[in-house]
LOPABA-735319 format. One record per atom (N, C-alpha, C, O): residue in one letter; x, y, z. Coordinates in steps of 0.2 Angstrom, whole numbers, padded with zeros to 4 digits, always signed. Layout:
BEGIN
AXYZ/...
***
This chain:
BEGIN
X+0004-0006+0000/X+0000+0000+0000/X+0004+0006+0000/X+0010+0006+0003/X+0002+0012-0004/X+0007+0019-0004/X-0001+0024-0005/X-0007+0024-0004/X+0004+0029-0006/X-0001+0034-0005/X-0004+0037-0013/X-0007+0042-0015/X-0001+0032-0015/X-0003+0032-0023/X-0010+0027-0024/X-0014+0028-0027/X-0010+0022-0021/X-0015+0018-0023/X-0020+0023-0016/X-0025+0022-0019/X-0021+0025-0011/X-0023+0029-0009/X-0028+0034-0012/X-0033+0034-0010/X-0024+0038-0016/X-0028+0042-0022/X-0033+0037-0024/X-0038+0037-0021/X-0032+0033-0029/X-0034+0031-0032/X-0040+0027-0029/X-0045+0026-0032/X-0040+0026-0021/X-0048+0024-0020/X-0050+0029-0019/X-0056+0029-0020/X-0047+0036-0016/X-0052+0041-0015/X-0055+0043-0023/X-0059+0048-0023/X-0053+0041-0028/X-0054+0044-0034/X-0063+0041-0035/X-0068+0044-0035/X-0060+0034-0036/X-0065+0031-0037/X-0072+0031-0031/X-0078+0029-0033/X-0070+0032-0024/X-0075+0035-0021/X-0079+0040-0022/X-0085+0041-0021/X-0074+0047-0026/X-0080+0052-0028/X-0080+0050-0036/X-0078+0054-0040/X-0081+0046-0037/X-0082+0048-0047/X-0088+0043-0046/X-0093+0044-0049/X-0087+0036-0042/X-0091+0031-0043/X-0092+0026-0049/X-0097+0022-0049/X-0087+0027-0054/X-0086+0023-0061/X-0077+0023-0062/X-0072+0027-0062/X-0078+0017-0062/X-0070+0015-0066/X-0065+0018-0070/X-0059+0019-0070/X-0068+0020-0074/X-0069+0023-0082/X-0065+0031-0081/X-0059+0033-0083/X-0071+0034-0077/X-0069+0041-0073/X-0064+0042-0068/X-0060+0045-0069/X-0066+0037-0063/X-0059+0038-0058/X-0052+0035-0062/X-0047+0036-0059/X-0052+0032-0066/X-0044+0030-0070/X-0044+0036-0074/X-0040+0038-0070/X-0046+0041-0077/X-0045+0045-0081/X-0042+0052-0077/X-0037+0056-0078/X-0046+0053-0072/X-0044+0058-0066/X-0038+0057-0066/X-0035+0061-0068/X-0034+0050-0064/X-0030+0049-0060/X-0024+0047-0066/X-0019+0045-0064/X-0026+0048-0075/X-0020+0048-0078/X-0017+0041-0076/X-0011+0041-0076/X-0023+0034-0076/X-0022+0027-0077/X-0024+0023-0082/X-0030+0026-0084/X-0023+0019-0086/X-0028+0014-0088/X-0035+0011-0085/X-0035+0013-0079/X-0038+0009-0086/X-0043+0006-0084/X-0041+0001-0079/X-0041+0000-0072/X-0037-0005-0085/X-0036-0009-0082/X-0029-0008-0077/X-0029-0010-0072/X-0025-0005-0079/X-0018-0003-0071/X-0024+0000-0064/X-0024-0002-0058/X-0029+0004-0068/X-0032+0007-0062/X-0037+0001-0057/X-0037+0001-0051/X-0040-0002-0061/X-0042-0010-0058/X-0037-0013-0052/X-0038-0014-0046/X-0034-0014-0057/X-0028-0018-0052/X-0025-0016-0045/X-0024-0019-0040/X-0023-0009-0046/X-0022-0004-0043/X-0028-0006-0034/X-0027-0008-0029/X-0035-0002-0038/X-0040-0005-0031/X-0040-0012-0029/X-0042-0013-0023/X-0039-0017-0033/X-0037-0025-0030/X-0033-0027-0025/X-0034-0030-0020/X-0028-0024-0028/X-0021-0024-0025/X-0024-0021-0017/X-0022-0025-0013/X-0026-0016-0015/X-0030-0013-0010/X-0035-0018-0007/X-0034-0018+0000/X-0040-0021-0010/X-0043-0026-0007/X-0040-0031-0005/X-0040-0031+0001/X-0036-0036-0007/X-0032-0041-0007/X-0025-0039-0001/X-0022-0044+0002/X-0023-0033+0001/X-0019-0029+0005/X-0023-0030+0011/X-0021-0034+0015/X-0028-0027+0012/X-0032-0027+0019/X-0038-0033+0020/X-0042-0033+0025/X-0038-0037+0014/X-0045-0042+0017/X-0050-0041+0015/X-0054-0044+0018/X-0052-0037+0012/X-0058-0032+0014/X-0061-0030+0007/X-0057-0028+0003/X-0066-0030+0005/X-0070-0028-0002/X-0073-0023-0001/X-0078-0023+0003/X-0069-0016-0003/X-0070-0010-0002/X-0076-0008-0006/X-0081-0005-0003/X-0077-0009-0012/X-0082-0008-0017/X-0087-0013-0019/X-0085-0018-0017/X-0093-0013-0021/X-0099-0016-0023/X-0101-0014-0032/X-0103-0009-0034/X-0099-0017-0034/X-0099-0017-0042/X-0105-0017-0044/X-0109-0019-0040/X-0108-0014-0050/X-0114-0016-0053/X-0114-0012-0058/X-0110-0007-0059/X-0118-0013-0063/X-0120-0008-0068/X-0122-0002-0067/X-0121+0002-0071/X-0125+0001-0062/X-0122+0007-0058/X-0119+0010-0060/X-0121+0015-0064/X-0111+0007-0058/X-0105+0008-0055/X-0101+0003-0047/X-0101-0003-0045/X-0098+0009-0046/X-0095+0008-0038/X-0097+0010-0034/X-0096+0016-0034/X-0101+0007-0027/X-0102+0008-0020/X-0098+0007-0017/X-0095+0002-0018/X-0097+0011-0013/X-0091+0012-0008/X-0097+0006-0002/X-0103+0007+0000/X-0091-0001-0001/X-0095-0006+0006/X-0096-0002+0013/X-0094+0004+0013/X-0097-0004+0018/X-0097-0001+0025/X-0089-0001+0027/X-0086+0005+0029/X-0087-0005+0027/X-0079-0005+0028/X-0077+0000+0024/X-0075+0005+0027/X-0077+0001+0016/X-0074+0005+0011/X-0075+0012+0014/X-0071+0017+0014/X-0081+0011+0017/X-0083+0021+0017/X-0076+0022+0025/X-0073+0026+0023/X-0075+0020+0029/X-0073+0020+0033/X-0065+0020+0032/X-0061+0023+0036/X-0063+0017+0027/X-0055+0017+0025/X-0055+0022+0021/X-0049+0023+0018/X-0059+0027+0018/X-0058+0031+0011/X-0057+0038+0015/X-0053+0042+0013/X-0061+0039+0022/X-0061+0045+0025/X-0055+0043+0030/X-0054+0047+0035/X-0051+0038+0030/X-0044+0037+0033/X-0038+0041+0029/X-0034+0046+0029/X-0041+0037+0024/X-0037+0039+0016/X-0037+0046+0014/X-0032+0048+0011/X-0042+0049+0015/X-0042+0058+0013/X-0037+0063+0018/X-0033+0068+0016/X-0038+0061+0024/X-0034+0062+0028/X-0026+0060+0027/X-0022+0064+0025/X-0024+0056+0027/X-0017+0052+0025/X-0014+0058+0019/X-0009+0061+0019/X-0020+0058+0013/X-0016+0060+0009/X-0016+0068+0008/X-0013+0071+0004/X-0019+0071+0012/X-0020+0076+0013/X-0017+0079+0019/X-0018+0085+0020/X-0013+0076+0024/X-0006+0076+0028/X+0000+0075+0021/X+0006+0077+0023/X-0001+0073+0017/X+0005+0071+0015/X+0007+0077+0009/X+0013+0079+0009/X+0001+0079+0005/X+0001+0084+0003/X+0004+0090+0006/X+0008+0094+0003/X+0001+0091+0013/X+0001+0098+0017/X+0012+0095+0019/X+0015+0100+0019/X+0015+0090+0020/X+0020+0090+0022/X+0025+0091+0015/X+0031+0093+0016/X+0023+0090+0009/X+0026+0093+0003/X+0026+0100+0001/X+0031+0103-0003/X+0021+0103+0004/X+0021+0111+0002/X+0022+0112+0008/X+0018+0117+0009/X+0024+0111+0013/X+0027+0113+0019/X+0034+0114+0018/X+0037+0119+0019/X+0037+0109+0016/X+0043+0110+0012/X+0045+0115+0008/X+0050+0118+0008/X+0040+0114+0002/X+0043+0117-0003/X+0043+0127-0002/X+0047+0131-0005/X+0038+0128+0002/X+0035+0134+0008/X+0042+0137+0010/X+0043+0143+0010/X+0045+0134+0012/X+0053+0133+0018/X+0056+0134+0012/X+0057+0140+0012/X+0059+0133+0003/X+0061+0136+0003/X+0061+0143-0003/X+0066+0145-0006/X+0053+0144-0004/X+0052+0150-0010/X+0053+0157-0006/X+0056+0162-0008/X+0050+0157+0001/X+0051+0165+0003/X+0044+0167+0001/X+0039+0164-0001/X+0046+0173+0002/X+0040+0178-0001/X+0039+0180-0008/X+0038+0186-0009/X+0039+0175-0014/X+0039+0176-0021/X+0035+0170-0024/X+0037+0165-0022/X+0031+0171-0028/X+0028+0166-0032/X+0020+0171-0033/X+0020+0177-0033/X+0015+0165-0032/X+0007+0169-0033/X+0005+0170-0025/X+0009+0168-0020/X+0001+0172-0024/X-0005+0172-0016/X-0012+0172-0022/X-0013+0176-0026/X-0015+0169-0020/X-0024+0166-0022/X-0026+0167-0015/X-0025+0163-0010/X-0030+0173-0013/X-0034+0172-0010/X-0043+0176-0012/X-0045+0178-0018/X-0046+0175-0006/X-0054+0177-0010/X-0055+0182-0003/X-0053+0182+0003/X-0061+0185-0005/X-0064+0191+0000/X-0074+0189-0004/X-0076+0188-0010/X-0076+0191+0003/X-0084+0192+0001/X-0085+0198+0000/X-0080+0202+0000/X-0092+0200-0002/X-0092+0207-0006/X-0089+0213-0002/X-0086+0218-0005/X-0090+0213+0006/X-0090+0220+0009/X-0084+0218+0010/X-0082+0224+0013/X-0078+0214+0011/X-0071+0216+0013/X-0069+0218+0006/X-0065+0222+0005/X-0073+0213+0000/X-0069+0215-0004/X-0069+0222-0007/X-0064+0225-0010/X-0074+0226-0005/X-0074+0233-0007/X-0070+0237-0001/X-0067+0242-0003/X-0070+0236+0004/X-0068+0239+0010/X-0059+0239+0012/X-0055+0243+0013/X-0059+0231+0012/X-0051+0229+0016/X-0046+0228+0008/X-0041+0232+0008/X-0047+0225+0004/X-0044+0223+0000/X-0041+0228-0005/X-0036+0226-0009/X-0042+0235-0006/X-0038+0240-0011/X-0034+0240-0008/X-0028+0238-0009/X-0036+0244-0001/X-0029+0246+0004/X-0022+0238+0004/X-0016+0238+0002/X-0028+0233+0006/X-0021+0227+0005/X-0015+0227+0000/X-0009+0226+0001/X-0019+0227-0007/X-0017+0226-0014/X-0010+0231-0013/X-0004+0229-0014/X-0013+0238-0011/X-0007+0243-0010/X-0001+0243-0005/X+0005+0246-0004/X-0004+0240-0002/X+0001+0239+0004/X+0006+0232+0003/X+0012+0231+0005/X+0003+0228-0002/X+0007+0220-0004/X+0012+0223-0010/X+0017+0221-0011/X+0009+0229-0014/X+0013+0231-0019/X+0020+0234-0018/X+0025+0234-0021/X+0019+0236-0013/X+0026+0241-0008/X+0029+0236-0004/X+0035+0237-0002/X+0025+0228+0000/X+0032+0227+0005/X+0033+0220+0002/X+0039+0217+0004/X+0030+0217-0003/X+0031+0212-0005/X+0030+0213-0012/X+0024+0212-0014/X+0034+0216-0015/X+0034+0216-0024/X+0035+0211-0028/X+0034+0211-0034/X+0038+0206-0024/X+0039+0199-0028/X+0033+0196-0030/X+0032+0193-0035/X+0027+0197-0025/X+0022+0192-0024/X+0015+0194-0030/X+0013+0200-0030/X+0013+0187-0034/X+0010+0190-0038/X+0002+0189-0032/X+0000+0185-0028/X-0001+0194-0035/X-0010+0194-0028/X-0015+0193-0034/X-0015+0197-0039/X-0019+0187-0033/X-0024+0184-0036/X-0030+0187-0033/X-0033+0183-0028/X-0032+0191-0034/X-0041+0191-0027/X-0046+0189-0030/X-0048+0190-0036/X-0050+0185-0027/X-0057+0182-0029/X-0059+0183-0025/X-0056+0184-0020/X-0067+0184-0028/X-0072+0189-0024/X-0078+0183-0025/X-0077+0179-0030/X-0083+0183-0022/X-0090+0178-0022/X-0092+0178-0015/X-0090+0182-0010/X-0097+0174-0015/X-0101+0172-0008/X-0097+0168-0005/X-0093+0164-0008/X-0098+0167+0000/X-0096+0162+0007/X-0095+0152+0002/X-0090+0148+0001/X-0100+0154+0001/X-0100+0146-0003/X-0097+0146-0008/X-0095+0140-0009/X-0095+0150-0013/X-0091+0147-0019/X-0084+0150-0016/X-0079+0148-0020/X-0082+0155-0011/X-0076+0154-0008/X-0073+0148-0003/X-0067+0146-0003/X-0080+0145+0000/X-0077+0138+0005/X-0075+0132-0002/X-0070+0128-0002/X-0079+0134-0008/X-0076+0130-0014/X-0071+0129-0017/X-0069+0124-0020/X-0067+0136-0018/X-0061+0138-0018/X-0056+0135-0014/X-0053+0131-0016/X-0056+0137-0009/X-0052+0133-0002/X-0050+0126-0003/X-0045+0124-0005/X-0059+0122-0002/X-0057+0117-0004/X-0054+0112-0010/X-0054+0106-0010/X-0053+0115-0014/X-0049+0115-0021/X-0044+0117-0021/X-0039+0116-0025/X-0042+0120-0016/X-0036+0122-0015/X-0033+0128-0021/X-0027+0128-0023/X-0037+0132-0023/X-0038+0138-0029/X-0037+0144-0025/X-0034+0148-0028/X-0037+0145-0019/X-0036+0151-0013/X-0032+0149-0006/X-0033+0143-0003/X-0029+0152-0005/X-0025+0151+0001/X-0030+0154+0008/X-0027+0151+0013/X-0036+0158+0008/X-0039+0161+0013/X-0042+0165+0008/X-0041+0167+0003/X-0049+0164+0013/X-0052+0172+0011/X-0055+0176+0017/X-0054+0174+0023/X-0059+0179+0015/X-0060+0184+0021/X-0066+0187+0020/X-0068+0191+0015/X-0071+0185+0027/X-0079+0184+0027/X-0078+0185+0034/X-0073+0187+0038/X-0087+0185+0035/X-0090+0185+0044/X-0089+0178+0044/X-0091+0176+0038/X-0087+0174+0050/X-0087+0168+0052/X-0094+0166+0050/X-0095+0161+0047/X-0101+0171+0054/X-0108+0172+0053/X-0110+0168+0049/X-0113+0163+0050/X-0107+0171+0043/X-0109+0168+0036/X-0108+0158+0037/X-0111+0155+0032/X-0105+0155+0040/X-0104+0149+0039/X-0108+0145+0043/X-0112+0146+0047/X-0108+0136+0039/X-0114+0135+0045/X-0111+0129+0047/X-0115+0124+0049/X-0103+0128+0047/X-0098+0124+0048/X-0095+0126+0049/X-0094+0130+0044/X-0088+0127+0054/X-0082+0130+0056/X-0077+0124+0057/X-0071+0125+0055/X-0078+0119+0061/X-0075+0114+0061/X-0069+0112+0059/X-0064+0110+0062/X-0070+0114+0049/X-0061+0112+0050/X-0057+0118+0044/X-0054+0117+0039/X-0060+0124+0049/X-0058+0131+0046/X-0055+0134+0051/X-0058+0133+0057/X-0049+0137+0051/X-0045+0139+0054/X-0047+0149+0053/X-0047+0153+0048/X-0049+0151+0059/X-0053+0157+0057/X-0050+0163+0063/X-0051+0162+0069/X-0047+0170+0061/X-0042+0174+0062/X-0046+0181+0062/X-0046+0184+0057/X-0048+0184+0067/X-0050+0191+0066/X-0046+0195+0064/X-0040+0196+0067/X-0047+0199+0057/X-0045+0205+0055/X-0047+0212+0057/X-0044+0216+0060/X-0053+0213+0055/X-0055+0220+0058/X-0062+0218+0057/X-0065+0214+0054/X-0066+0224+0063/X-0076+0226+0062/X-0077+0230+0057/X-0075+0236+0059/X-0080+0231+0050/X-0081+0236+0047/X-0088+0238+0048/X-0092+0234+0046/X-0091+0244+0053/X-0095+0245+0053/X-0103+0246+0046/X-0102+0244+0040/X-0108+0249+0048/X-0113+0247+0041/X-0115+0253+0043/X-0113+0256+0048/X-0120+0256+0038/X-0126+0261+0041/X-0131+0262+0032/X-0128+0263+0027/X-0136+0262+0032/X-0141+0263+0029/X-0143+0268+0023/X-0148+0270+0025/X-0141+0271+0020/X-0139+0276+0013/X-0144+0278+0012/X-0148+0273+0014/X-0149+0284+0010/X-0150+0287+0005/X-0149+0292+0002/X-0144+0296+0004/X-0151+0293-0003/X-0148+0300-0009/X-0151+0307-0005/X-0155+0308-0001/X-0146+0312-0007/X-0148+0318-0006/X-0155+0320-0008/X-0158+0318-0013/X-0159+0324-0003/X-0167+0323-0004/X-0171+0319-0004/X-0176+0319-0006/X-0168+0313+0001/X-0172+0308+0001/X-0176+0308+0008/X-0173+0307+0013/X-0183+0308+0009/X-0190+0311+0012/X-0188+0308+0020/X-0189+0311+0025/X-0183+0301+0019/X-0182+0300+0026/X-0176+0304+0028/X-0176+0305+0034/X-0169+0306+0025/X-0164+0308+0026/X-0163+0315+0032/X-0158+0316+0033/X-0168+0318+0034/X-0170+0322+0040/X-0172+0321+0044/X-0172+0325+0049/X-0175+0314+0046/X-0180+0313+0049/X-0175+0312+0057/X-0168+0311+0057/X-0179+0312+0062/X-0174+0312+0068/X-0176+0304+0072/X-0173+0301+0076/X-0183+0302+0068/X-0182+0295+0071/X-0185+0292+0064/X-0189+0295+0061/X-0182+0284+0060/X-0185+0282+0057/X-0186+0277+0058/X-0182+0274+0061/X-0192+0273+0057/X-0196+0267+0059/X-0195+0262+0056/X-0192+0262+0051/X-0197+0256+0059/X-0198+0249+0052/X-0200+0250+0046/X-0197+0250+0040/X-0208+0254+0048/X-0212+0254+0043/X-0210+0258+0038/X-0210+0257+0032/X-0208+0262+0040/X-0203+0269+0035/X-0198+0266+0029/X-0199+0267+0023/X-0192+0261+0033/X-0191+0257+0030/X-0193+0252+0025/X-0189+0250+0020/X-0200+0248+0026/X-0202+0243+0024/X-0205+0249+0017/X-0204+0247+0011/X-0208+0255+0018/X-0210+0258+0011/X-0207+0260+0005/X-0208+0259+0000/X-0200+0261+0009/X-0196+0263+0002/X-0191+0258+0002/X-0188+0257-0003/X-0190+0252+0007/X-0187+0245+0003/X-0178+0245+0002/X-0175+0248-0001/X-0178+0239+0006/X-0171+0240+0007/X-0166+0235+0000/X-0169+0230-0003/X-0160+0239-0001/X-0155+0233-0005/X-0149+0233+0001/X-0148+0237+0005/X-0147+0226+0000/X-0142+0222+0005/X-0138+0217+0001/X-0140+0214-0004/X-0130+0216+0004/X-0129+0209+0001/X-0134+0202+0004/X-0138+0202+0008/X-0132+0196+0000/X-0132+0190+0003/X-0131+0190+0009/X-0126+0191+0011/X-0136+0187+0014/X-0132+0186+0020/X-0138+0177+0022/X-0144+0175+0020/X-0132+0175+0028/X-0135+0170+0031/X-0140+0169+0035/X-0140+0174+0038/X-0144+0167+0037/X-0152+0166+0041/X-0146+0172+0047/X-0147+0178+0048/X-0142+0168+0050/X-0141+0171+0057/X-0138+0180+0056/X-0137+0183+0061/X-0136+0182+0050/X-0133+0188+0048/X-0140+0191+0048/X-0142+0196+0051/X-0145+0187+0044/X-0152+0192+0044/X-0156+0193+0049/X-0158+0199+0051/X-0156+0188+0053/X-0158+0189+0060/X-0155+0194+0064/X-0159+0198+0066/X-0148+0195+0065/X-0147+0199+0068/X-0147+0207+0063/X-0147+0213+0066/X-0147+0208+0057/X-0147+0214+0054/X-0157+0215+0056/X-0158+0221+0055/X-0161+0212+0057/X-0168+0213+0057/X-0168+0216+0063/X-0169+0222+0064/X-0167+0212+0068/X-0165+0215+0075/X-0163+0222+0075/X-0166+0225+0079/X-0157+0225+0072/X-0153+0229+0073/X-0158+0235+0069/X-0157+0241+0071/X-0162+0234+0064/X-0166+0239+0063/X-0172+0239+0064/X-0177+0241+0061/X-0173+0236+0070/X-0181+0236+0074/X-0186+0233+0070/X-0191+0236+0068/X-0184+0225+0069/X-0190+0223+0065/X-0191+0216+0069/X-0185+0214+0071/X-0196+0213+0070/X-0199+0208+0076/X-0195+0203+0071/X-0200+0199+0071/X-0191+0200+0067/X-0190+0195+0064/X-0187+0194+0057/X-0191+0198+0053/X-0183+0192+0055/X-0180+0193+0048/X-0186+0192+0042/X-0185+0195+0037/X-0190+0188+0043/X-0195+0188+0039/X-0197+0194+0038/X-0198+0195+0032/X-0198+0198+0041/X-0200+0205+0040/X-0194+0211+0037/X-0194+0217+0034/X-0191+0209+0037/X-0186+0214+0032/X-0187+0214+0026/X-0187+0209+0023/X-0188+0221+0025/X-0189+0221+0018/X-0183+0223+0014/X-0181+0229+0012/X-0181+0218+0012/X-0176+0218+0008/X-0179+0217-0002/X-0181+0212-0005/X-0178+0222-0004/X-0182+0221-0013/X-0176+0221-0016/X-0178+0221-0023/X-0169+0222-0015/X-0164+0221-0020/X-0158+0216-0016/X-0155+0218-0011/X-0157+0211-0018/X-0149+0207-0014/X-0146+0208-0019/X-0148+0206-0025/X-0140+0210-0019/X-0135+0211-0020/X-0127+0210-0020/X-0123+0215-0017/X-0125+0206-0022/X-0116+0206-0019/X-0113+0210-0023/X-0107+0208-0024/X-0115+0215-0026/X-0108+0222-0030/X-0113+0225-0025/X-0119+0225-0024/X-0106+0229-0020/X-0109+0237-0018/X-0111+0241-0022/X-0116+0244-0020/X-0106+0243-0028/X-0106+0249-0032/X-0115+0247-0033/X-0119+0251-0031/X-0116+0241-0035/X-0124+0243-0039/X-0128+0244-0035/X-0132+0248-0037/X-0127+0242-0028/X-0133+0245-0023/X-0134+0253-0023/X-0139+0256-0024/X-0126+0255-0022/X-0124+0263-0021/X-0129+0265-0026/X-0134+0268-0024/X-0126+0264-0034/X-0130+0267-0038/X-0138+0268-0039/X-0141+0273-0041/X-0140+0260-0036/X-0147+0258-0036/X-0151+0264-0029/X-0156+0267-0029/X-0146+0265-0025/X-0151+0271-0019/X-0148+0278-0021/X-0151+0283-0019/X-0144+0278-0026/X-0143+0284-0028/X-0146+0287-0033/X-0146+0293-0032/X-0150+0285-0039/X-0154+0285-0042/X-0161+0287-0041/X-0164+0289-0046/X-0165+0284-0034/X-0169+0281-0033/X-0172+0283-0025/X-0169+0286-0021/X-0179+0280-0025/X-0177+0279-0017/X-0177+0273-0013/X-0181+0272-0008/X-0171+0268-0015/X-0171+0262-0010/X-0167+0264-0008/X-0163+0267-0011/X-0165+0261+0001/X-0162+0263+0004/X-0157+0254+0004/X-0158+0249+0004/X-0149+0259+0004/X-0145+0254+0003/X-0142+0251+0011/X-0142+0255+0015/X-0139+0245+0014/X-0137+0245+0018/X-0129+0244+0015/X-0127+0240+0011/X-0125+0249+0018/X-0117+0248+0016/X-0112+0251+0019/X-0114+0256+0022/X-0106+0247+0020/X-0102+0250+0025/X-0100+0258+0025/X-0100+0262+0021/X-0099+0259+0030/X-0096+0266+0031/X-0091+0267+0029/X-0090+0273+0030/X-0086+0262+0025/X-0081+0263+0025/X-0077+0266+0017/X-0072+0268+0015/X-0083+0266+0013/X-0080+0266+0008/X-0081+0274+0004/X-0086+0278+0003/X-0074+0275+0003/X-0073+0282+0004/X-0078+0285-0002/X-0082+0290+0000/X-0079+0282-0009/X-0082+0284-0014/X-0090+0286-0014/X-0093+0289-0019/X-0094+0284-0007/X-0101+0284-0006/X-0104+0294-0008/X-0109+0296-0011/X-0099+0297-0005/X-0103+0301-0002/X-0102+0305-0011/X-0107+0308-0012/X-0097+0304-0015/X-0096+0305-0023/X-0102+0305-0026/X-0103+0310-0030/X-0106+0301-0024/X-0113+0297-0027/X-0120+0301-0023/X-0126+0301-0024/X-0118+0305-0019/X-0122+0310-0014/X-0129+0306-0009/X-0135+0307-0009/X-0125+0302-0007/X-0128+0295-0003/X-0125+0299+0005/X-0119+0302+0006/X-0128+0299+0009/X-0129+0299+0015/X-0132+0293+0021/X-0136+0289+0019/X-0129+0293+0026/X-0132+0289+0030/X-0139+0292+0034/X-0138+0297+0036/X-0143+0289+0034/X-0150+0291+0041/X-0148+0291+0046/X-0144+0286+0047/X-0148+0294+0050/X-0146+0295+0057/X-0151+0293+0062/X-0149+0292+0067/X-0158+0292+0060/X-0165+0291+0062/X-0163+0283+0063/X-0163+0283+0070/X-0162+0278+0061/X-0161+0273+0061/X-0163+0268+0067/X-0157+0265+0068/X-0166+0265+0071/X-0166+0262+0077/X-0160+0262+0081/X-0159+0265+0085/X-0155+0256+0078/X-0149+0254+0081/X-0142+0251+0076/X-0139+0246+0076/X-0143+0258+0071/X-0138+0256+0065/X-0131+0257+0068/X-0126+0255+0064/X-0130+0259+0073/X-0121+0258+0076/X-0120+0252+0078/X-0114+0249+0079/X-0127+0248+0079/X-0122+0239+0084/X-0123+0237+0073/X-0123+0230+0073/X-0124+0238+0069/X-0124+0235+0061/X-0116+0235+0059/X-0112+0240+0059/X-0115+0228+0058/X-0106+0230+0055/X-0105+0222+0052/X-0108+0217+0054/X-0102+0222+0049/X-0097+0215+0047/X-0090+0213+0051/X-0085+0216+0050/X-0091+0206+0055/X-0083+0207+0057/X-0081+0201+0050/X-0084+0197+0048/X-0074+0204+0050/X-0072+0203+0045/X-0065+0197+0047/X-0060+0199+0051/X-0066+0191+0046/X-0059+0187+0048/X-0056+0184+0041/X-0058+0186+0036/X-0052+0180+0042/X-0047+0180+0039/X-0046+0170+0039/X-0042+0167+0042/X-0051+0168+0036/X-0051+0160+0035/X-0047+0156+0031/X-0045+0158+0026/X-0047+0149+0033/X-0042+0145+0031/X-0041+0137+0032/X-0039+0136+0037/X-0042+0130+0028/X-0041+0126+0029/X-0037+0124+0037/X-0032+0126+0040/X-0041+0119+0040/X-0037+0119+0048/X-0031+0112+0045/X-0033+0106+0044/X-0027+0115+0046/X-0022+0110+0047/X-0017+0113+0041/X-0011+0111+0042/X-0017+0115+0039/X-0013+0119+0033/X-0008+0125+0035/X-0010+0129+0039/X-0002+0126+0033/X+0003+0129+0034/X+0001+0135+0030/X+0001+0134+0024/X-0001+0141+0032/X+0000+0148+0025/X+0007+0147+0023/X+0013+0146+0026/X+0005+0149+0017/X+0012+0153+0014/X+0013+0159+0016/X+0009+0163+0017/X+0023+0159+0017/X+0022+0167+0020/X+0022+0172+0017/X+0024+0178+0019/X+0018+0171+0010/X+0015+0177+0006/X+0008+0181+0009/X+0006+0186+0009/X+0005+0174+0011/X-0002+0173+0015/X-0002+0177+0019/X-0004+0183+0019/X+0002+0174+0024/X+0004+0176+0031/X+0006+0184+0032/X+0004+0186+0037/X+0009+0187+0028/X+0011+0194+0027/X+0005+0197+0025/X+0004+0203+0027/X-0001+0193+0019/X-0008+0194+0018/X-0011+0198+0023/X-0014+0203+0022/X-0012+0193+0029/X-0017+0194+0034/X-0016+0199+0037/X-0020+0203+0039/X-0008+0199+0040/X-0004+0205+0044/X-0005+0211+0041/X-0006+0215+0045/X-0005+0213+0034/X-0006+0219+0030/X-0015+0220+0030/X-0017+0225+0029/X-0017+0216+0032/X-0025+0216+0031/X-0026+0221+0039/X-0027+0227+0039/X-0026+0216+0044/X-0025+0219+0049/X-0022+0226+0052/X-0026+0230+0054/X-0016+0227+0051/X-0015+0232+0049/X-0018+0240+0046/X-0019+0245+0049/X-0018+0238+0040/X-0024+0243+0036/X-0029+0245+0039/X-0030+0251+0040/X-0032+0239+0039/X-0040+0240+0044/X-0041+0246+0048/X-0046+0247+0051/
***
């Protein structure tokens, strides 16, 4: 047994055909056959269930393949652990940011990576919570950078506070609530809020935070993960945007925040800095976070 015939049963536990897991793994068919025999006939045990199907993984098999993912994925992490030890600070950094760090923390990063690490080339990927844990685990991003909030698993994520970017509520110059010295739910619910994507528990607490009995009741009529579009969408118009305070270009667009708001100062995103648990950052990464930090 090696960590090569290894793959090869993880391959064929996720592909579930012969055909496909030998082709992943750049075998023959029949070397690949062999390959999982050789595995059987090693430990005793008929890991797979054949049929016109495909391959089912037996009760034994399921239990040696998530042995096996682990193994080779220790074995993985001790080859770029290595190889880590000796590039330094030069090659690529692949990481990813959700909508509001990516409009928020990430220019400053960019500028600050171009001044202390100029060797390093910066890949940023931007999406939602789920197509960055996708990234990760494909191993396409070294970190990204989200609310923990956002997750509904943490378990084998290694998760690092960078900074709180606070939120507040926008409308356009002239806009009927933008005077107002108290505004309401209901006030809100008329003229209709735009927001990013957020999780049940992100919503519940942003419901909460602007005095509505329940997330169900938020009136939210545009989601959106581009900030610019929101901006432009409450500046145009009258829905009111929820978006960080932080971005210097809002006030350009002649967006103001309500002051009226029930409890828009506890509204904020904390922003951390996630990662594969068991995994060595590169210290491309690691200088990443530190500048992220920093900045903020």
């Amino acid at each position: 047994m090696n960590l090569r015939q290894l793959s090869h049963l993880i391959a064929l536990a996720d592909e579930g055909r012969f055909v496909a897991a030998a082709e992943r793994v750049h075998l023959s068919q029949a070397a690949f056959s062999r390959s999982i025999q050789a595995l059987e006939t090693h430990w005793g045990l008929k890991l797979f269930e054949r049929g016109p199907a495909g391959a089912a993984l037996t009760p034994a098999g399921r239990t040696l393949v998530e042995r096996a993912r682990r193994l080779v994925f220790d074995a993985d992490c001790l080859a770029r652990d290595v190889a880590l030890l000796r590039e330094g600070l030069t090659g690529d950094l692949a990481f990813g940011a959700g909508p509001v760090p990516a409009a928020v923390l990430v220019p400053p990063l960019l500028t600050e990576l171009r001044r202390q690490a100029p060797g390093v080339v910066a890949r940023a990927r931007y999406g939602n919570v789920g197509s960055l844990l996708g990234q990760l685990a494909d191993e396409g991003i070294e970190f990204f950078v989200a609310d923990p909030r956002m997750l509904s698993d943490a378990s084998r994520l290694e998760i690092q506070p960078v900074a709180r970017i606070h939120g507040a509520v926008y409308a356009r110059t002239g806009h009927p609530l933008l005077g107002a010295a108290r505004v309401s739910p209901a006030d809100l619910a008329r003229h209709g809020l735009g927001m990013v994507a957020m999780s049940a528990q992100l919503r519940t607490y942003m419901a909460q935070g602007l005095g509505f009995a329940g997330p169900a009741e938020l009136p939210v009529v545009v989601e959106c993960d581009d900030l610019a579009t929101l901006a432009r969408l409450a500046a145009d118009g009258d829905l009111l945007a929820a978006l960080p305070r932080e971005l210097p270009w809002i006030a350009s667009l002649g967006l103001q925040p309500l002051k009226g708001v029930k409890a828009i100062g506890d509204l904020y995103v904390d922003a951390h800095a996630i990662w594969l648990r068991g995994r060595t950052l590169a210290p491309a990464a690691q200088t990443a976070i530190r500048l992220l930090t920093a900045t903020a």
